[in-house]
Backbone atoms as SQL, in Angstrom:
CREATE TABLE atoms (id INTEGER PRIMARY KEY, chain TEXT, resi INTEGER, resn TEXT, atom TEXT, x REAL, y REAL, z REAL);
INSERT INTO atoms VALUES
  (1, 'A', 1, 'UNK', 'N', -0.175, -28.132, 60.296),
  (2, 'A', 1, 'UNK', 'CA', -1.349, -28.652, 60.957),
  (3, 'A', 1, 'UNK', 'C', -1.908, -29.794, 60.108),
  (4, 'A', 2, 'UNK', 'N', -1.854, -31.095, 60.488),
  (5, 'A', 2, 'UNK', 'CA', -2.262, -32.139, 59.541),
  (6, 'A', 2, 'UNK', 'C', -3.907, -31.715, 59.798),
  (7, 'A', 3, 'UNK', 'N', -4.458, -32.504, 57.982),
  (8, 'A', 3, 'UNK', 'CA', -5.821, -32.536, 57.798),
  (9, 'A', 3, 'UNK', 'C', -6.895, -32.547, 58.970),
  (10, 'A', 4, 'UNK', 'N', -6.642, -33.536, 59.445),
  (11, 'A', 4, 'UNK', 'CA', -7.485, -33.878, 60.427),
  (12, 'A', 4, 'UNK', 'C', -8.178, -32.808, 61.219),
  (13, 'A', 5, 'UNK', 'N', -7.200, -32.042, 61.447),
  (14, 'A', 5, 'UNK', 'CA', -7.101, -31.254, 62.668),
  (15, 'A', 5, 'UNK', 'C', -8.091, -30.132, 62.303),
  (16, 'A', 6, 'UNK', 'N', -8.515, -29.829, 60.799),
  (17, 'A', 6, 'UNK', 'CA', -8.590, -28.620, 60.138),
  (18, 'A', 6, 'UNK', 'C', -10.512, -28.484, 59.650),
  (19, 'A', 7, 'UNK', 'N', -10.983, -27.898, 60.126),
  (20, 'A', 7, 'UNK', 'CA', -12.320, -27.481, 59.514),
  (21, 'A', 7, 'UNK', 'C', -12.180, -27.138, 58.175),
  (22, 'A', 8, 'UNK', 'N', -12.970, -28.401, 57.226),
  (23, 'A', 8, 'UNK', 'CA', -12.632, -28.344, 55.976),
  (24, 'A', 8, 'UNK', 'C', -13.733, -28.055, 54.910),
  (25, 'A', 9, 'UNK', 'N', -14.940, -28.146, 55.897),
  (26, 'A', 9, 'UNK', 'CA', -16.221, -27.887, 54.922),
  (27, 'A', 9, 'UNK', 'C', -17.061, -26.608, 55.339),
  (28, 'A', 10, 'UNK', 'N', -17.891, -26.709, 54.389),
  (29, 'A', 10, 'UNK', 'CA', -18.807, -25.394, 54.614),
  (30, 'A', 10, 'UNK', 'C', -19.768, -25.834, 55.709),
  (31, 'A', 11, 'UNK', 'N', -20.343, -26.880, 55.771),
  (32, 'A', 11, 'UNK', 'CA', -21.151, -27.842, 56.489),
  (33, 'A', 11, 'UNK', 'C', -20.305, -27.382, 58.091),
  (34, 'A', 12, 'UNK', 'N', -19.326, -27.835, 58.260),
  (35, 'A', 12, 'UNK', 'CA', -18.698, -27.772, 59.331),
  (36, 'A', 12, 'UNK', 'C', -18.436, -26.155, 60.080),
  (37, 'A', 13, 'UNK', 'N', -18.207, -25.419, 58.996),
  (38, 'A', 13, 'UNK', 'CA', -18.094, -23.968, 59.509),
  (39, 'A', 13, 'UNK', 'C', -19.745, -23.641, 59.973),
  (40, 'A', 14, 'UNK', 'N', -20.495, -24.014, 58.974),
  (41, 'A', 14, 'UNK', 'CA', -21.651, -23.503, 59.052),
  (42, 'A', 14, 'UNK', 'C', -22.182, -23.488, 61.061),
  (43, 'A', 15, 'UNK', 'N', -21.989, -25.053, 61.286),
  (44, 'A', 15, 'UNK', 'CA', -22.440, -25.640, 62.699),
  (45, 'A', 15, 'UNK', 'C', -21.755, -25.085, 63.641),
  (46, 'A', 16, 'UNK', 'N', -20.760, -25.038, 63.385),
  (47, 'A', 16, 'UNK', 'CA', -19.773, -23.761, 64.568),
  (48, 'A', 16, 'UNK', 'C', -20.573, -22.157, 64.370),
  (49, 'A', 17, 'UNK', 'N', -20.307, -21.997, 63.507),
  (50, 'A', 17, 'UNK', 'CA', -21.073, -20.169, 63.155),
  (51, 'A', 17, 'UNK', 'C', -22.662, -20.404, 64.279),
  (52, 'A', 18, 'UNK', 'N', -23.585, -21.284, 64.093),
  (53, 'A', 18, 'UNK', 'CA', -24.584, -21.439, 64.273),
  (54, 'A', 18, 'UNK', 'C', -24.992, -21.695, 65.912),
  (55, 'A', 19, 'UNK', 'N', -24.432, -22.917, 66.035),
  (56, 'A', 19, 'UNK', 'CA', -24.331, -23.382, 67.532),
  (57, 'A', 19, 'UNK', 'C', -23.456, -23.272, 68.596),
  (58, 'A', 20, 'UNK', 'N', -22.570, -22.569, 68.148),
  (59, 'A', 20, 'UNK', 'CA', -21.115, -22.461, 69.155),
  (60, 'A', 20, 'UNK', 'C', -21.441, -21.214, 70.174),
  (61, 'A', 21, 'UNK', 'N', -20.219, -20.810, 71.147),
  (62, 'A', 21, 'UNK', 'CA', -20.652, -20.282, 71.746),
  (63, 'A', 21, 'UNK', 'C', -19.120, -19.451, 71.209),
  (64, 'A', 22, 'UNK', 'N', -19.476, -18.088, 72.053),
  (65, 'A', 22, 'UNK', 'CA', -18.401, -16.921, 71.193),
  (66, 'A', 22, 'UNK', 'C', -17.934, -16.610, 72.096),
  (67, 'A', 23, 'UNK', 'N', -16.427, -16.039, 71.816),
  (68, 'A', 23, 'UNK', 'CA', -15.471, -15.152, 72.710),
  (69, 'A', 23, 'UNK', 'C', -14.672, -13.885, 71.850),
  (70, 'A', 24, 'UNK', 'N', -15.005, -13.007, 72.479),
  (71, 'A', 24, 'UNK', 'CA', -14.166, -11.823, 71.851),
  (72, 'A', 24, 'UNK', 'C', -13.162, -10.882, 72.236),
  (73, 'A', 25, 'UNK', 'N', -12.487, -10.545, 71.716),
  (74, 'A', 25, 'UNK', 'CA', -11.697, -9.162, 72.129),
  (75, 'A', 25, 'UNK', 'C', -11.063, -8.763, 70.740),
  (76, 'A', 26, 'UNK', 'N', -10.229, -7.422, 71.324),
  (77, 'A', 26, 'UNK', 'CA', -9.926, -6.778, 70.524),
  (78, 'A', 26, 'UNK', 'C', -9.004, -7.169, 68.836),
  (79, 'A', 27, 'UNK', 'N', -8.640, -8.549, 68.878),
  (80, 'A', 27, 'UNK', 'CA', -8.093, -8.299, 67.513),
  (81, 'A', 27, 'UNK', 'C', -8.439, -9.782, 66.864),
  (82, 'A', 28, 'UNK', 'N', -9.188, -10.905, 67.876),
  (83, 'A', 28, 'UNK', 'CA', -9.828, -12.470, 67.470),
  (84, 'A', 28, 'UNK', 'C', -11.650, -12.354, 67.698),
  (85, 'A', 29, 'UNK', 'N', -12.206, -13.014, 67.120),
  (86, 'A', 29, 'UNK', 'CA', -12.932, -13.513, 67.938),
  (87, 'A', 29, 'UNK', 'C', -13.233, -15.209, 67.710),
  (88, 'A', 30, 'UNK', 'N', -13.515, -15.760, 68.506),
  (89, 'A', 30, 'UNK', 'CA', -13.463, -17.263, 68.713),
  (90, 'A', 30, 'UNK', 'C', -15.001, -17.619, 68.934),
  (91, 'A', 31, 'UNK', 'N', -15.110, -19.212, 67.641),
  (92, 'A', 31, 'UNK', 'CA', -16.604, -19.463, 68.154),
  (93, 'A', 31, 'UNK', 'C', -15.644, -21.114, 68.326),
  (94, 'A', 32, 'UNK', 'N', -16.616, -21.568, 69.410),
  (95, 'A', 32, 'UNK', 'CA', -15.981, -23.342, 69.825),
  (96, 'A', 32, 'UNK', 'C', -17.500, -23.894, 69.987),
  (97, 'A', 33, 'UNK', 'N', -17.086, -25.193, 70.067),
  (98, 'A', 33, 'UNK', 'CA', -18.315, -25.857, 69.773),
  (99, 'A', 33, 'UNK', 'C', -17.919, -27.544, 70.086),
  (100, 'A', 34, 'UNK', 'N', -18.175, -27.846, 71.375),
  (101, 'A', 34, 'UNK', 'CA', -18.165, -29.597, 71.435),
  (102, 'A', 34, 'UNK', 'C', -18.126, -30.811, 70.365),
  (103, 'A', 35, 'UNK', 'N', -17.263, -31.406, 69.548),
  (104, 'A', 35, 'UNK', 'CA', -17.325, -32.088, 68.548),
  (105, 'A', 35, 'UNK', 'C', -17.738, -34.067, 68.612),
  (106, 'A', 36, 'UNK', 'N', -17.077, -34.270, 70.009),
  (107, 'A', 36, 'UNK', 'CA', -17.431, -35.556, 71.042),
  (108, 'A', 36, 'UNK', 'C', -16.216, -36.573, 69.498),
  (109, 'A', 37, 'UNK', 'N', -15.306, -35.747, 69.495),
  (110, 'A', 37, 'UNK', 'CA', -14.176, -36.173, 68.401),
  (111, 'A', 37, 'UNK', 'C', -13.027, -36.263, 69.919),
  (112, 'A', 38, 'UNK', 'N', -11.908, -37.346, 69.168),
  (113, 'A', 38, 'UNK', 'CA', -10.952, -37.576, 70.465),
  (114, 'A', 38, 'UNK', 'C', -9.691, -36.163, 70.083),
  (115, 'A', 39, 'UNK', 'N', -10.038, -35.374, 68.994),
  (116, 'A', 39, 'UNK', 'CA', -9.004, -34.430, 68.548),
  (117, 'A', 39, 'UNK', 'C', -9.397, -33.228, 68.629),
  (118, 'A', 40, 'UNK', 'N', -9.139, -31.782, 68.574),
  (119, 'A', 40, 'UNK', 'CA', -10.096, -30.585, 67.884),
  (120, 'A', 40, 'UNK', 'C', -9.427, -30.527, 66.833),
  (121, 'A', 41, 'UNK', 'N', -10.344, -29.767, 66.055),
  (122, 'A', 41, 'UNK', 'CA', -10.240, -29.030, 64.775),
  (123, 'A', 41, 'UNK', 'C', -10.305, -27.645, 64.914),
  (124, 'A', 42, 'UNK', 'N', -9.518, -27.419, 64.054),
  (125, 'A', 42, 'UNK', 'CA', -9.684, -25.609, 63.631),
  (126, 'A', 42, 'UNK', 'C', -10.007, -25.114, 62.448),
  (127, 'A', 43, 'UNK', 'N', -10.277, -23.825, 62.683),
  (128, 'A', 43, 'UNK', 'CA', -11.041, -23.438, 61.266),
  (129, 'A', 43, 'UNK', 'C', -10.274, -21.758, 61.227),
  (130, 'A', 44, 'UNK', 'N', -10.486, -20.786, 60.448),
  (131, 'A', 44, 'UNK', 'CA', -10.268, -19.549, 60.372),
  (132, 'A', 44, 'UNK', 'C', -10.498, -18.949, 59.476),
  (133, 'A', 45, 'UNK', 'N', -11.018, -18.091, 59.671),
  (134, 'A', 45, 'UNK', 'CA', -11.433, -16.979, 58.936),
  (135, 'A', 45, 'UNK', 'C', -11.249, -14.942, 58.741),
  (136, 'A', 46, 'UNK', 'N', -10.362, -15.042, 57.430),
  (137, 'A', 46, 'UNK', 'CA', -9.421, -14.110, 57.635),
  (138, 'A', 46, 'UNK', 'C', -10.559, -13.317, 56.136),
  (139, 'A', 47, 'UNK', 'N', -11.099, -12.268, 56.306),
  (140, 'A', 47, 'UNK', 'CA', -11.704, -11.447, 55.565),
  (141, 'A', 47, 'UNK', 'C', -10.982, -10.434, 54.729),
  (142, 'A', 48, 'UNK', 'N', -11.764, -9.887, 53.982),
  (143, 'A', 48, 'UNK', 'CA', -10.451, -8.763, 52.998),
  (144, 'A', 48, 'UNK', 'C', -10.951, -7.675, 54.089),
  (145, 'A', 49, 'UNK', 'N', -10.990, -7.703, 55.091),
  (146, 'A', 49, 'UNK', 'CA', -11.003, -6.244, 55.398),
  (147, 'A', 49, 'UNK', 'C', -10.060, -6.018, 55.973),
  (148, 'A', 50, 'UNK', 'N', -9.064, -7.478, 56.530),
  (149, 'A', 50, 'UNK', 'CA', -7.872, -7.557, 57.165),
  (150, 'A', 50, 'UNK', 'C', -7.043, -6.625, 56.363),
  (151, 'A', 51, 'UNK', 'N', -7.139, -6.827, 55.073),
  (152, 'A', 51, 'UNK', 'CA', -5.965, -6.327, 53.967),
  (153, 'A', 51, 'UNK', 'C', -5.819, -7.161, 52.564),
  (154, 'A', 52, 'UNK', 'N', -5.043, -7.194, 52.000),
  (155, 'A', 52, 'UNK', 'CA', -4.853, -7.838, 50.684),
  (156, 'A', 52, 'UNK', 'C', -4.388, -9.246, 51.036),
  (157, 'A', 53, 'UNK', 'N', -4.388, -10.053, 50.042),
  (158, 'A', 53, 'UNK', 'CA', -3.524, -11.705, 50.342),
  (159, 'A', 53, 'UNK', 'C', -2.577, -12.174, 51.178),
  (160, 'A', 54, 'UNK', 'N', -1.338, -10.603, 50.997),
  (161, 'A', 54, 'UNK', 'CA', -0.343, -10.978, 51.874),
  (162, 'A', 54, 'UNK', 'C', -0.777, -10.844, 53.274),
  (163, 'A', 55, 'UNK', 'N', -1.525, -9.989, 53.531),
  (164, 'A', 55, 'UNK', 'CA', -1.835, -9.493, 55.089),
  (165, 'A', 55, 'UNK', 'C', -2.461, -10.876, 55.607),
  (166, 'A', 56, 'UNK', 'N', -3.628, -11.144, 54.769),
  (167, 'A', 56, 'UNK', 'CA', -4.564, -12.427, 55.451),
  (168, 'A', 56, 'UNK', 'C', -3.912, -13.325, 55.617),
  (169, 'A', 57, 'UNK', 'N', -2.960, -13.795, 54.603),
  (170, 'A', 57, 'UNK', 'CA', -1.997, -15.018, 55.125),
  (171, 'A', 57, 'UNK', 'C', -1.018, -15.320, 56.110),
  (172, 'A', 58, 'UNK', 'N', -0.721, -13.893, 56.217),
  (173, 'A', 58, 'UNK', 'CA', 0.355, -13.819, 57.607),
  (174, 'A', 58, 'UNK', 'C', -0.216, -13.750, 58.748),
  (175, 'A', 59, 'UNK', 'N', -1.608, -13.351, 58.739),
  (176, 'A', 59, 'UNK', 'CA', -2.471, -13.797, 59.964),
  (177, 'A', 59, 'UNK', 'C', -2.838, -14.863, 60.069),
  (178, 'A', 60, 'UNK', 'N', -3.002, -15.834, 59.061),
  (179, 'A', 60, 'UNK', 'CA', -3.485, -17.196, 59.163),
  (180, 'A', 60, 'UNK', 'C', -2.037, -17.784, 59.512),
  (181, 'A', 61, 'UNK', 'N', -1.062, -17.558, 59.116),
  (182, 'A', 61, 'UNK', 'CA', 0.066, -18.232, 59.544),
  (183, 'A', 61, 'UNK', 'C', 0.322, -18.158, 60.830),
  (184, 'A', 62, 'UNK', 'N', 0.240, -16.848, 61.341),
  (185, 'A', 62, 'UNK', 'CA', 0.622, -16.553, 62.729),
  (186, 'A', 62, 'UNK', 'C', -0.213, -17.576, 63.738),
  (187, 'A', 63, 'UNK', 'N', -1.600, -17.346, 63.420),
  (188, 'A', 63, 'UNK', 'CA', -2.704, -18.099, 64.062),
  (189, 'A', 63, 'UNK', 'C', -2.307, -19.223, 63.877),
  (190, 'A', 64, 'UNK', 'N', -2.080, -20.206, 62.918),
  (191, 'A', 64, 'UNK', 'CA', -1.821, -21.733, 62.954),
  (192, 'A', 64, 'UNK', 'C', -0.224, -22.049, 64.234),
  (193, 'A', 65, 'UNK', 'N', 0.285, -21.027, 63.601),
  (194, 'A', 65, 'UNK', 'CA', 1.627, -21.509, 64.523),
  (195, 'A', 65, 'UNK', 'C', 0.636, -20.992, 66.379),
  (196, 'A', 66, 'UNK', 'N', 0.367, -20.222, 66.630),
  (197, 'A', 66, 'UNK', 'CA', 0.373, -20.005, 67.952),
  (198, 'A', 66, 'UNK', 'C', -0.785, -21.142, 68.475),
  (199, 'A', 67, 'UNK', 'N', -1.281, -21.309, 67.666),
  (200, 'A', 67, 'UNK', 'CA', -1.993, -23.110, 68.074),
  (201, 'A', 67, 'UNK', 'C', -1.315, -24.316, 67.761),
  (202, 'A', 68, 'UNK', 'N', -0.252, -24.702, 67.289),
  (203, 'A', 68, 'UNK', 'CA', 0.490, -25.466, 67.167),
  (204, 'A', 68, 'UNK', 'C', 0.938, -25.756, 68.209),
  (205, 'A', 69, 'UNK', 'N', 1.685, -24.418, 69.221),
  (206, 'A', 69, 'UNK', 'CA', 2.830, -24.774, 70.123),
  (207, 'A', 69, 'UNK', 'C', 1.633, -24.064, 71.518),
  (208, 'A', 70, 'UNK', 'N', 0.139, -24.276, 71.456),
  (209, 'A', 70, 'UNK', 'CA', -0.823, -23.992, 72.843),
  (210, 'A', 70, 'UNK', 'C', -1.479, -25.406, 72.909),
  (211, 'A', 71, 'UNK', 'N', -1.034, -26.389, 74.420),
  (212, 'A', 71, 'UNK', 'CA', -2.103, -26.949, 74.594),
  (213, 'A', 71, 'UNK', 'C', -3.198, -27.169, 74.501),
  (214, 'A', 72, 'UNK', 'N', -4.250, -27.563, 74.030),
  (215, 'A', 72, 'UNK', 'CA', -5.763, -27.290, 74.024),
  (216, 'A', 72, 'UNK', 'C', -6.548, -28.833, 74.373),
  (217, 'A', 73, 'UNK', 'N', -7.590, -28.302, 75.183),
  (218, 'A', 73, 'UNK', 'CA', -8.452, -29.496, 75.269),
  (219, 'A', 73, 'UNK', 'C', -8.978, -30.236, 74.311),
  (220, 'A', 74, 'UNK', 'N', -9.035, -31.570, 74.015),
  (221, 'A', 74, 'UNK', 'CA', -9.468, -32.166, 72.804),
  (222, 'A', 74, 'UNK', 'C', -11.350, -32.006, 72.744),
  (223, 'A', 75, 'UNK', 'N', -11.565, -32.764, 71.710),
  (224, 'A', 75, 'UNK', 'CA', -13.067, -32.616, 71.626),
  (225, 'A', 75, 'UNK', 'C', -13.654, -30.985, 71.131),
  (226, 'A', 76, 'UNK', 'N', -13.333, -30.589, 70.605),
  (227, 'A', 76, 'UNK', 'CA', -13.661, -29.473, 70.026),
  (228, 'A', 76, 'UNK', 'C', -13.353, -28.689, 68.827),
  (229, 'A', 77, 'UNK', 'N', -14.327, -27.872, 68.219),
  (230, 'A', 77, 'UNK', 'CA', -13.748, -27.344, 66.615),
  (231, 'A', 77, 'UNK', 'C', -14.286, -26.308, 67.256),
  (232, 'A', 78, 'UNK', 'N', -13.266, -25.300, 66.888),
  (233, 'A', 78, 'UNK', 'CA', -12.588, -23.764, 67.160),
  (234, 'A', 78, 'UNK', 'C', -12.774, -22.896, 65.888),
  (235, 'A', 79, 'UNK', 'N', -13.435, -21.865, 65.822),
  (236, 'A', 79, 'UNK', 'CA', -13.150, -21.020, 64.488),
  (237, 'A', 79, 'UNK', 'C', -12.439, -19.212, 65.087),
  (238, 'A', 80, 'UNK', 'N', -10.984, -19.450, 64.645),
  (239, 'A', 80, 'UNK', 'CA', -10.856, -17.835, 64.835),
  (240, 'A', 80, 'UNK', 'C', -11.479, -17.237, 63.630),
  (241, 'A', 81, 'UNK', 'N', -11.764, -15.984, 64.374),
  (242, 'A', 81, 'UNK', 'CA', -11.963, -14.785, 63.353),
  (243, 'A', 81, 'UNK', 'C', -11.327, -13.700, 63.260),
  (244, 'A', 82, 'UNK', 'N', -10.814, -13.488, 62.442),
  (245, 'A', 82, 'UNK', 'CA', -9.394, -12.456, 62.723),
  (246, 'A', 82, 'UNK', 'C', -10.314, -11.108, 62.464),
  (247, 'A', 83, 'UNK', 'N', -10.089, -9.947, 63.317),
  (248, 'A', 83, 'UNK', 'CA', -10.577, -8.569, 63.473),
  (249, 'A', 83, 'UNK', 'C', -9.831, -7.720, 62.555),
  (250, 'A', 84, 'UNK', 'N', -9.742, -6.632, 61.894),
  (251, 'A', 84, 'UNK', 'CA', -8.913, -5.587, 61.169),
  (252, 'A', 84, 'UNK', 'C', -7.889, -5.409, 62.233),
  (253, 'A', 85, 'UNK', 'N', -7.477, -5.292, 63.504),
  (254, 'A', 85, 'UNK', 'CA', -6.475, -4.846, 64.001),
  (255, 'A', 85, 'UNK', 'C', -5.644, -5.973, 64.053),
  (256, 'A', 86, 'UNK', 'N', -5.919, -7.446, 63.976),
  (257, 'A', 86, 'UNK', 'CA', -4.958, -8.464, 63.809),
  (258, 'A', 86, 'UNK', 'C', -4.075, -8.152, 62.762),
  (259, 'A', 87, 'UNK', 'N', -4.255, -7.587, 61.800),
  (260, 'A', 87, 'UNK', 'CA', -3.078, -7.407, 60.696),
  (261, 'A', 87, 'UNK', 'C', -1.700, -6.511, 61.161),
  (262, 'A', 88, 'UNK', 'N', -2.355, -5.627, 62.295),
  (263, 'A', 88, 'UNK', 'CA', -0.999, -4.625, 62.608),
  (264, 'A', 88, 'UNK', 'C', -0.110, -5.268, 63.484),
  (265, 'A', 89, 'UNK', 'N', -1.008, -6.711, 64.386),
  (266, 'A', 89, 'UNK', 'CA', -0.204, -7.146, 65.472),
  (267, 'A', 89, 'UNK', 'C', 0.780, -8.099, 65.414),
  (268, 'A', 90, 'UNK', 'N', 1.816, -7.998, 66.217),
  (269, 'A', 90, 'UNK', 'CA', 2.736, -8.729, 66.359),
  (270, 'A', 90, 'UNK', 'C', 2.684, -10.086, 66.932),
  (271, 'A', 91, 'UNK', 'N', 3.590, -10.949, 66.773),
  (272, 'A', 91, 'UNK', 'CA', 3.476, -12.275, 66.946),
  (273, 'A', 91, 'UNK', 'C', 2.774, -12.758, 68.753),
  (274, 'A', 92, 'UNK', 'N', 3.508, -11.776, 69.462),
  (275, 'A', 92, 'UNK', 'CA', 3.398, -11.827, 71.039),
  (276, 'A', 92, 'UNK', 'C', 1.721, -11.082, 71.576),
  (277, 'A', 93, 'UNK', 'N', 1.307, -10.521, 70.685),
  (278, 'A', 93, 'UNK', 'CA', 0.372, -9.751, 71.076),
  (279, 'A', 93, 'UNK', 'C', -0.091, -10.473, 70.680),
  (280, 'A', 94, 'UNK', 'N', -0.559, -11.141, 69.122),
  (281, 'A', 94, 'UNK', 'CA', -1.666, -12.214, 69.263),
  (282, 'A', 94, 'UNK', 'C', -1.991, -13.126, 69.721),
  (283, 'A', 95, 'UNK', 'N', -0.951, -13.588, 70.132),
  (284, 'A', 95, 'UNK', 'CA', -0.550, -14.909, 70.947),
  (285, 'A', 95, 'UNK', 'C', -1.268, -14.886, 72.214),
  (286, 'A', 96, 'UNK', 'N', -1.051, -13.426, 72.821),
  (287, 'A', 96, 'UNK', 'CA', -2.057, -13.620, 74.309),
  (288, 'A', 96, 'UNK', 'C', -2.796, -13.185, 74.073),
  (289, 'A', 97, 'UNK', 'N', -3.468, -12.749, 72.975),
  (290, 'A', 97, 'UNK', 'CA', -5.137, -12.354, 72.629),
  (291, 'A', 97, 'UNK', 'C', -5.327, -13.543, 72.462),
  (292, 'A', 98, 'UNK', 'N', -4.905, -14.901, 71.635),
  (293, 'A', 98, 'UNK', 'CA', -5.621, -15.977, 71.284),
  (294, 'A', 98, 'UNK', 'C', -5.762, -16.829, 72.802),
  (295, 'A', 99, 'UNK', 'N', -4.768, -16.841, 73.711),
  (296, 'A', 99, 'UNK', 'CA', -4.267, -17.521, 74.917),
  (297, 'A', 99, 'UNK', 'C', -5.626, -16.486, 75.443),
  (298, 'A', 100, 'UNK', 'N', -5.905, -15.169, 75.803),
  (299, 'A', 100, 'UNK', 'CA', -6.778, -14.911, 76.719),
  (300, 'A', 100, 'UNK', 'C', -8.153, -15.473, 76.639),
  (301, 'A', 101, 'UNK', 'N', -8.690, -15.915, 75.571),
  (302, 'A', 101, 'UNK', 'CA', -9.736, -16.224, 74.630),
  (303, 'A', 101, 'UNK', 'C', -10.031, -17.899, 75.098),
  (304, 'A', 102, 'UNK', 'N', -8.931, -18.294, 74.840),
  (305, 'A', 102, 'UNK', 'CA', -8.559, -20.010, 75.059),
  (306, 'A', 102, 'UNK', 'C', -9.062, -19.969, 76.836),
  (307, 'A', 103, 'UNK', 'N', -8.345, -19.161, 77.571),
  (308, 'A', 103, 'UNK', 'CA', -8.535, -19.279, 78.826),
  (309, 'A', 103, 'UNK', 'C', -9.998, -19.067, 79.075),
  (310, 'A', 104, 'UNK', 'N', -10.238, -18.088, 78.953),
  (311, 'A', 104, 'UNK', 'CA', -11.618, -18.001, 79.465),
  (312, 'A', 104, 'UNK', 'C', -12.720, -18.750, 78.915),
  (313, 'A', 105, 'UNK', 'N', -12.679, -19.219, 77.983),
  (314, 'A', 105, 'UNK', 'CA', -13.423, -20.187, 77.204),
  (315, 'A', 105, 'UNK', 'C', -13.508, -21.668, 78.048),
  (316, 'A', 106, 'UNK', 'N', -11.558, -21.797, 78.745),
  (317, 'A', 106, 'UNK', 'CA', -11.681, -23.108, 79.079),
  (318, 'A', 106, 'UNK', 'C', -11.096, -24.131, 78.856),
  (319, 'A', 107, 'UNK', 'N', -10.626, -23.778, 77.376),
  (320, 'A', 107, 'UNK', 'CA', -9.910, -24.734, 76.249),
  (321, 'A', 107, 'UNK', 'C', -8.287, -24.909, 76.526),
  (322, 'A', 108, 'UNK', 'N', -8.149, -23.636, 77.565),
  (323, 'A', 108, 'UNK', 'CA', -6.502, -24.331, 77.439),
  (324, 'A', 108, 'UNK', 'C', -6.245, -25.312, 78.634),
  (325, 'A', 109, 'UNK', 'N', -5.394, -26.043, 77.782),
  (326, 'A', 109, 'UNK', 'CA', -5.179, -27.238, 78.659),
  (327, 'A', 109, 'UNK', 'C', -4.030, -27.262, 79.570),
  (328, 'A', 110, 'UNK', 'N', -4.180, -27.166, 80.613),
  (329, 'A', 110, 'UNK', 'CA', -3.804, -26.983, 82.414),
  (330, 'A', 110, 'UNK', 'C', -2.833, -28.097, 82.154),
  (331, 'A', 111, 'UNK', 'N', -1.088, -27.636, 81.876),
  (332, 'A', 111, 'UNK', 'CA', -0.131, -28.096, 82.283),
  (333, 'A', 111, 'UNK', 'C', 0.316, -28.235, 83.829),
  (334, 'A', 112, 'UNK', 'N', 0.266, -29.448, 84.258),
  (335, 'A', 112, 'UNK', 'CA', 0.946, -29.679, 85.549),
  (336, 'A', 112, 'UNK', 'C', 2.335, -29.528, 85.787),
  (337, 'A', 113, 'UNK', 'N', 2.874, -28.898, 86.651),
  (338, 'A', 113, 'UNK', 'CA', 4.506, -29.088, 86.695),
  (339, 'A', 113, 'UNK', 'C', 5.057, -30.252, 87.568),
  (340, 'A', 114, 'UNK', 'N', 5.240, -31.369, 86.953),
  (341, 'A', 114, 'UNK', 'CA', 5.528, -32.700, 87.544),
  (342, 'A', 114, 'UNK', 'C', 7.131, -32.461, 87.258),
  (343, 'A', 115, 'UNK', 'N', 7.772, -31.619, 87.369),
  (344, 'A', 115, 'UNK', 'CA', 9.058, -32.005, 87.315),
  (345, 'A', 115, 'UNK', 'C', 9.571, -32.060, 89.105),
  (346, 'A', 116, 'UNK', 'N', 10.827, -33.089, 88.627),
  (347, 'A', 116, 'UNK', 'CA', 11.571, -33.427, 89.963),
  (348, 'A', 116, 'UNK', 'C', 13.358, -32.935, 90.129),
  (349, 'A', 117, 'UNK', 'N', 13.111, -32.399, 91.273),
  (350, 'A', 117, 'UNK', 'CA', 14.443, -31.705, 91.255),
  (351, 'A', 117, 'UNK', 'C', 15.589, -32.851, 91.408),
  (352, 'A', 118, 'UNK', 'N', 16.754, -32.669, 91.081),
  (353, 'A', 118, 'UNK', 'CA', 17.803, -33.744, 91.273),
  (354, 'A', 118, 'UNK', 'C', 18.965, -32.864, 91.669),
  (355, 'A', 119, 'UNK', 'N', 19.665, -33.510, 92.849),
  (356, 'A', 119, 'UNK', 'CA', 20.038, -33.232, 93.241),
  (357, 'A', 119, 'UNK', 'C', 21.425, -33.610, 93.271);
């Protein structure tokens, strides 16, 4: 995930924590927040209650990759919050916890199927 992309200050977490609006379920919860930036940013936040170093990082990894390869609407900074049950879950299960979150929020971005058949 290049710099850019990445909630890098305390300043910046702070204004998401504060003014954003929240989405939850069982193993994320998501605060987003309008940035009027042509990119989003992300942020995350993985607590020791997840588990020790290795646990938190493999949730932060998981999380970066399953936003890597999800459309998302630009203009916005995103903070997951990873829950204690994110550490037990598997790659596919978080993936549509983060995707159910994205949806209802709004943020995922509505692929058209413009393909043309050939014949």
């Amino acid at each position: 995930m290049p710099r850019e992309e990445r909630l890098t200050k305390r300043q910046q977490y702070a204004l998401v924590y504060s003014q954003g609006r929240s989405w939850v379920n069982s193993l994320v919860v998501m605060k987003a927040l309008p940035n009027g930036f042509t990119l989003s940013r992300y942020g995350f936040s993985v607590s020791r209650q997840i588990g020790k170093a290795v646990a938190r990082n493999r949730v932060k990894r998981l999380l970066r990759e399953i936003l890597r390869l999800t459309p998302l609407e630009v203009g916005w900074d995103i903070i997951f919050i990873a829950r204690p049950m994110a550490s037990t879950a598997d790659y596919a299960t978080l993936r549509e916890s983060v995707r159910g979150l994205l949806l209802r929020a709004g943020l995922l971005k509505t692929v058209e199927n413009n393909s043309s058949r050939v014949n």
